[in-house]
N, C-alpha and C positions, 0 to 999 in steps of 0.2 A: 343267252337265248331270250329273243323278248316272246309276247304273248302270240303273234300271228307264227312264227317259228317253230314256238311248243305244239301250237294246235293243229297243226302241217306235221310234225315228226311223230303227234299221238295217232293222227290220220295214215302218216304210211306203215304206223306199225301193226295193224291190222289188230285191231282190238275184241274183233268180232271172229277170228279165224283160230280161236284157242279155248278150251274146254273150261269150264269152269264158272262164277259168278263174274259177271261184267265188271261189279266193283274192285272183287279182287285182281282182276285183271289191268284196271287203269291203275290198281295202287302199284303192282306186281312193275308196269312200265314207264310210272313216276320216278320210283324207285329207284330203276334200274339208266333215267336219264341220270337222276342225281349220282350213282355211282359212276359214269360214266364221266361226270366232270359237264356236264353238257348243261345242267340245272346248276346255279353254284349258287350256295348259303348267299339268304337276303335275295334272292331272287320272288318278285312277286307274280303269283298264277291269278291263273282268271277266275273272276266269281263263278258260284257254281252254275247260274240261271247262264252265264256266256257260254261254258265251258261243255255244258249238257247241251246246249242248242247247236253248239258248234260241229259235237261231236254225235248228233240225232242220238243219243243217252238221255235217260233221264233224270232228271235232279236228285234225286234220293239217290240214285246211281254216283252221280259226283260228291254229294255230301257224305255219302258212307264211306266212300276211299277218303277224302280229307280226313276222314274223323280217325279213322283207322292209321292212317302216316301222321295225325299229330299224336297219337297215343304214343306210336313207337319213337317217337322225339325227330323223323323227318321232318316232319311242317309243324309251322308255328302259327297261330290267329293271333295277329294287331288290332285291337282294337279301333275300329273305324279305319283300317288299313286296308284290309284281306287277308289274303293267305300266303304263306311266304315260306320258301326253303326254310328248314330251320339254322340259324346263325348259333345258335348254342349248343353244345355237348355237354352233356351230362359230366361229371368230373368223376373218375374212378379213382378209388384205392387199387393199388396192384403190389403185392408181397414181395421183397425182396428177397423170402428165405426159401418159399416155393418155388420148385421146376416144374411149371407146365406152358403147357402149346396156349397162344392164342386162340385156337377155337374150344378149346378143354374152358380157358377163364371166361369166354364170353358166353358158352354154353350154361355155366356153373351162374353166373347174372340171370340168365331168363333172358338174354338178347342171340341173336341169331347173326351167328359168323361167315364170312363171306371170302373170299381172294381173287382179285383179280390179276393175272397175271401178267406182268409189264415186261419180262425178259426171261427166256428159258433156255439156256447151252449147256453142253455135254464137251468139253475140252481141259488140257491138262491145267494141275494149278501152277499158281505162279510162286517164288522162290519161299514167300512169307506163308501161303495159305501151306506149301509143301512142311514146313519148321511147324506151322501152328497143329495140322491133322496127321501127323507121323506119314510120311506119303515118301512113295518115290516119285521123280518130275514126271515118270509117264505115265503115272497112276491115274486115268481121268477121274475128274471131278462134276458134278451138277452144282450150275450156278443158278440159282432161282430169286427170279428179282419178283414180290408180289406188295399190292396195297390189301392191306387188311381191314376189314371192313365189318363193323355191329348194326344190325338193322339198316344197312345200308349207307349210314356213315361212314367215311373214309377216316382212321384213328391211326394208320402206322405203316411206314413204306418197311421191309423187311425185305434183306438181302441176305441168300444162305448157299453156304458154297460145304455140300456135301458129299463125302468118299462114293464116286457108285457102285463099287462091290457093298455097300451097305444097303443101296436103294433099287439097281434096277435101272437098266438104260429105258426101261417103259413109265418108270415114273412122274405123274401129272403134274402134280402141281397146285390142284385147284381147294383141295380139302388138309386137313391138319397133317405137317409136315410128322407130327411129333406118332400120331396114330400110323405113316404109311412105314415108318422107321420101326413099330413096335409090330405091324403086322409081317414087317422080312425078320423080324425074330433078335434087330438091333434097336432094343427101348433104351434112350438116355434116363440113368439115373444120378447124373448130378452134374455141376458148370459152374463154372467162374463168369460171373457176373461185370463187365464196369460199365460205370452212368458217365457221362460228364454232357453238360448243359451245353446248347452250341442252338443255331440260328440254320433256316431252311433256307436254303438256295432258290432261285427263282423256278426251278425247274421241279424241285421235292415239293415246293408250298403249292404250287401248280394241281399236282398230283393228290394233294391233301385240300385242296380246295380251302387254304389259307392265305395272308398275303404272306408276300416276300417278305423274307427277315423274321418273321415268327418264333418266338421259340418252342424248340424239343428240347427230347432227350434223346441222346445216340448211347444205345445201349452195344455193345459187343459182350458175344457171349460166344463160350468155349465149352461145349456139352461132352462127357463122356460114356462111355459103356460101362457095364460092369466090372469088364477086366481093364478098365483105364485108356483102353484107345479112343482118342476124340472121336466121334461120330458126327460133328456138325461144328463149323464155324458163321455166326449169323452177327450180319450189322442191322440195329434198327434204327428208324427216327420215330419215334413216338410225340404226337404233338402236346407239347406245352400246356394247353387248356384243355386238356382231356384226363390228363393221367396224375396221380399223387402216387410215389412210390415208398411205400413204409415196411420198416422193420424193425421188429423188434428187439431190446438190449436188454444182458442182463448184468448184473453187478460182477464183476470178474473174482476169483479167488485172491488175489494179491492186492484186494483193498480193502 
C-alpha cells in the first residue's frame, strides 16, 4: 500500500465517527491495517506534517499515535528515513515444559493478544484427527484456523481441530481457545508436545507478513483432560525470528 492508498483507506475509515481520543484512534486503525496484512513490515508512512494535513488532524494528533505504535514495537523511526512498519520482532523465550494458551503467555509479557480468524467449520473429523482425539467418525469436530497476534504483530498461524461436545456449536473463536475450554468445565492439564524446524509456504508467509521460505517452527500438540481424553489436536507455524523455545534439563538418576 503506498502513501496516497494509506491516506484514502485512513479517510474511508471514518476516524472521526468513534468515541474516544483521535490519537488513539488513528493508532487503534494503523494497527488494525497492519494486522490486516494491508500495511506489511518496511512499509514507509507519511511524515507527520503530510499525514495531519492530509487527514485535517493535528500534528501532536499524528505524533502521539507514532510515538505510541513505536513503543509497542508496530513502527520503527530510520534515521533520516521516517517512519516505517516495524520489520523486527522482539525475540521471545517460550517454555517447553509449561501448558498454556497463547493469549495466557502474551498476557503474562505485558503485550496484548489478538486472533484473527482465517477458517471456522463444524464437520466430522477425518480418519487420523478420529485415532488422535478418541472420536467416532460422526462425532463432529471444530476446525479453527486463526493468526495469532501481540500488539498487533502477526507471530503464529494456529490450526485446532477440537471435540464439540467439549466446546459448543456456539463457540467464537476470536479470544483464548485454552479459557473458553476451561469455562465449559473441559480445562487441559497436560500434552505432548513436538517442534520440528520446516519453511512457510508462500501462502502461510503471506499471512505472517514474512517472505516466502522463511523459517518456523511447526509445533503439533496433543492436549488432554484430567481423565485422559484428548480435548484438543493444534498444528502451529510459529515464525523463526520470533520465538526461542527452551527447556530445562536435569541430570538423570543413572548417571
Amino acid at each position: 500500500m503506498d502513501r496516497t492508498s494509506l491516506i484514502a483507506e485512513l479517510k474511508s475509515r471514518g476516524l472521526r465517527d468513534e468515541a474516544g481520543p483521535l490519537y488513539k484512534r488513528l493508532a487503534q486503525t494503523l494497527t488494525g491495517l497492519i494486522q490486516e496484512g494491508l500495511l506489511k513490515p518496511g512499509t514507509a508512512l507519511p511524515g507527520e506534517r503530510d499525514l495531519a494535513e492530509a487527514l485535517k488532524l493535528g500534528r501532536v494528533t499524528v505524533r502521539t499515535a507514532y510515538r505510541d505504535l513505536m513503543a509497542s514495537g508496530a513502527l520503527e523511526s530510520r534515521h533520516g528515513s521516517g517512519t516505517f512498519v516495524s520489520s523486527r520482532v522482539e525475540r521471545m523465550e517460550q517454555s517447553l515444559w509449561r501448558l498454556s494458551s497463547f493469549s495466557a503467555d502474551m498476557r503474562s509479557r505485558g503485550r496484548l493478544p489478538a486472533a484473527r480468524i482465517l477458517s471456522r467449520a463444524v464437520n466430522t473429523p477425518s480418519p487420523e484427527e478420529s485415532f488422535l482425539l478418541g472420536l467416532g467418525g460422526d462425532e463432529p469436530v471444530l476446525r479453527l484456523d486463526r493468526l495469532r497476534l501481540a500488539d498487533g504483530l502477526p507471530l503464529a498461524i494456529e490450526r485446532a481441530v477440537v471435540p464439540i461436545k467439549f466446546l459448543g456449536h456456539d463457540a467464537g473463536g476470536e479470544g483464548s481457545l485454552y479459557d473458553a475450554l476451561t469455562a465449559s468445565g473441559h480445562r487441559p492439564v497436560r500434552a505432548l508436545q513436538r517442534l520440528t524446524a520446516v519453511t512457510l509456504d508462500p501462502s502461510s508467509a503471506a499471512i505472517l507478513n514474512v517472505e516466502s521460505g522463511a523459517p518456523a517452527l511447526l509445533i503439533e500438540r496433543v492436549s488432554r483432560l484430567e481423565d485422559q481424553r484428548v480435548v484438543e489436536y493444534t498444528r502451529s507455524h510459529y515464525r523463526g525470528d520470533a520465538y526461542d523455545f527452551v527447556a530445562e534439563l536435569r541430570i538423570g538418576d543413572d548417571l
